[in-house]
N, C-alpha and C positions, 0 to 999 in steps of 0.2 A: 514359857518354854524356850530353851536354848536352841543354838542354833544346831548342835548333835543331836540334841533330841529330834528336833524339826526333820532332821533329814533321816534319821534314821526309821521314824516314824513313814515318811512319806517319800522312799527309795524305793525301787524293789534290784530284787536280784537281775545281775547279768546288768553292770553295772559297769560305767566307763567315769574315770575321775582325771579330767582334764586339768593337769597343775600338781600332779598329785603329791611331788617330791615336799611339799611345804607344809605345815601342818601335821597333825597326829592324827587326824580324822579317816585319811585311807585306813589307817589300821583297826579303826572301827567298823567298815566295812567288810572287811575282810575276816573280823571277827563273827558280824551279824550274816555276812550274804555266803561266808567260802571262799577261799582263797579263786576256786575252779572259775565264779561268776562274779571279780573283778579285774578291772582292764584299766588301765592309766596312760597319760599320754604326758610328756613334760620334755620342755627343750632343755633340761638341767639334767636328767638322768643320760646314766649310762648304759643301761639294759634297754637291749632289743631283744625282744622274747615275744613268744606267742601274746600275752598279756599284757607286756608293756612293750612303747614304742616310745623314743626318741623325734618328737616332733611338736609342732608348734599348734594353736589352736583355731588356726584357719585351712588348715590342712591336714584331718585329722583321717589318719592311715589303717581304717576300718570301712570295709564296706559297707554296703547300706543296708538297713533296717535290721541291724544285730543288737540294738541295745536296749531294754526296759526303760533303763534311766542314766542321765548324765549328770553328773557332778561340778559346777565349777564355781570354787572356792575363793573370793576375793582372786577374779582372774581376770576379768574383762576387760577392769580399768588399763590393765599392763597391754591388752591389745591393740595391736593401731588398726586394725579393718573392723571390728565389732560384728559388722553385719555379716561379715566371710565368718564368722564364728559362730552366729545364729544358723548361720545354712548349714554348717557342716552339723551342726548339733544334730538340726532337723533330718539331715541325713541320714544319720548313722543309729538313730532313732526309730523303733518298730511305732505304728500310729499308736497315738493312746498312749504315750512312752513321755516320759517326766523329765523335765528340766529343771534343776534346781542353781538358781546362782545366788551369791552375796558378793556385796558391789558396797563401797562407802557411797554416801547419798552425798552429792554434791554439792546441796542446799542446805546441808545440815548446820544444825547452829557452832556447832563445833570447827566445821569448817570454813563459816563464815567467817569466825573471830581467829582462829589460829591458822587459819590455809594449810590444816596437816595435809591433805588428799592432795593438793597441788603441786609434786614433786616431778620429777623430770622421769620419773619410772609409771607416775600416771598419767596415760596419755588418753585413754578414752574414760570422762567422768560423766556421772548420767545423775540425772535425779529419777523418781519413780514415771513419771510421763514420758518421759528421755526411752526409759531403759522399757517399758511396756509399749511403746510405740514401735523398737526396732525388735522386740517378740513376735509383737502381730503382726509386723509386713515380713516376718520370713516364716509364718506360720504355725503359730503359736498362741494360745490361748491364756493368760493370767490368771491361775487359778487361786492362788492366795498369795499374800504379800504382806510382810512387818517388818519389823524394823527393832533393834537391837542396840545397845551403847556398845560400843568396844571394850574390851578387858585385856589383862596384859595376855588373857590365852588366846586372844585371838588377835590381835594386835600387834605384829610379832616386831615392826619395824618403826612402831609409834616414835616420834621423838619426842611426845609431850604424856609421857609414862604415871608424871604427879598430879594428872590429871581427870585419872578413871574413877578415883572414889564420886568426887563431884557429877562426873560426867552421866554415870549410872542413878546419881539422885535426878539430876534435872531431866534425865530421860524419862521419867513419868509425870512428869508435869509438861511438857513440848507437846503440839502439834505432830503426827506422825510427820508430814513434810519435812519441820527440823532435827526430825531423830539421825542418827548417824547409819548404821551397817541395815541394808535392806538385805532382806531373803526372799525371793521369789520363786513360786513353782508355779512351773508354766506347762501344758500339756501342747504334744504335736497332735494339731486338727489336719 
C-alpha cells in the first residue's frame, strides 16, 4: 500500500493538512472528504480564508478539538520545536482523532551511505523510537507504522534521483529500521 492510499484509507473527514502547499495529495482530500471538511495550514501560502491559514506548525490557528484528523506530509523534519507540534496537533484534535505523519527515517540505510536527510532544511530528524517517543509524551497512541522507499513522486527535493530504481529493490530486503520514508498513525488518547 502507498502512502495515498494509506492515508486515504485511514483519514476521515473534517480534515486539517498541515504543509499543505507541497505535494498533490491535498487535492485528493478534497476530492475524497469535500472541499467544505478540509482545512490547510502552510507558512508558503497566501490565502487566509476560513480554511486555510497562513501559519507555521507550532502554532496552529484553529481552535481546539475541531478536527477528525490531521495530516502532515514529510513536515516534521523542517520543524525546529517538534514537540510544540505534537501539542498543537493534539489540540486541535477531537479525542479518538488521527494523526498521520511521514518523516525520512534517519537510520535508514540510505541515509546512512548518501546523508540525503541531513540538509540544512532538516532540522528535526527522528528514527521510529525518536519520533513514537515524542507521540506518546504529548499524547498520543502509535497505531500503525511502515515504512516506504522514496520515488520521484514523493521525493520532490531528492538530489540523488538515479537512485530510486535500486533504492525500491533493496527496500524489500532491509530490516524495517533501515527502510527509508516512515508513515505513522497515531490516535489522540
Amino acid at each position: 500500500m502507498d502512502r495515498v492510499e494509506f492515508c486515504l484509507q485511514n483519514l476521515q473527514g473534517r480534515l486539517l493538512d498541515v504543509g499543505y502547499s507541497v505535494g498533490g495529495i491535498h487535492q485528493k482530500f478534497i476530492e475524497k472528504f469535500g472541499a467544505q471538511n478540509v482545512y490547510g495550514v502552510d507558512i508558503e501560502t497566501e490565502k487566509d480564508t476560513e480554511h486555510y491559514r497562513r501559519a507555521g506548525a507550532e502554532k496552529i490557528p484553529f481552535p481546539d478539538s475541531v478536527f477528525r484528523s490531521v495530516f502532515a506530509g514529510e513536515l516534521i523534519e523542517h520543524v525546529e520545536k517538534p514537540g510544540l507540534f505534537a501539542k498543537e496537533a493534539w489540540r486541535v484534535l477531537l479525542k479518538g482523532g488521527v494523526l498521520i505523519l511521514t518523516t525520512p527515517n534517519k537510520d535508514s540505510l540510505v541515509n546512512r551511505i548518501f546523508h540525503n536527510y541531513e540538509t540544512p532544511i532538516h532540522i528535526s530528524l527522528f528514527n521510529y523510537k525518536g519520533l513514537e517517543g515524542l507521540l506518546e509524551r504529548n499524547g498520543f497512541r502509535v497505531e500503525k507504522y511502515f515504512c516506504q522507499p522514496y520515488t520521484e513522486e514523493n521525493a520532490y527535493g531528492s538530489r540523488n534521483k538515479w537512485t530510486f530504481v535500486a533504492r525500491k529493490l533493496a527496500h524489500h530486503f532491509l530490516p524495517r529500521s533501515l527502510q527509508e520514508e516512515m508513515i505513522i498513525k497515531a490516535v489522540k488518547v
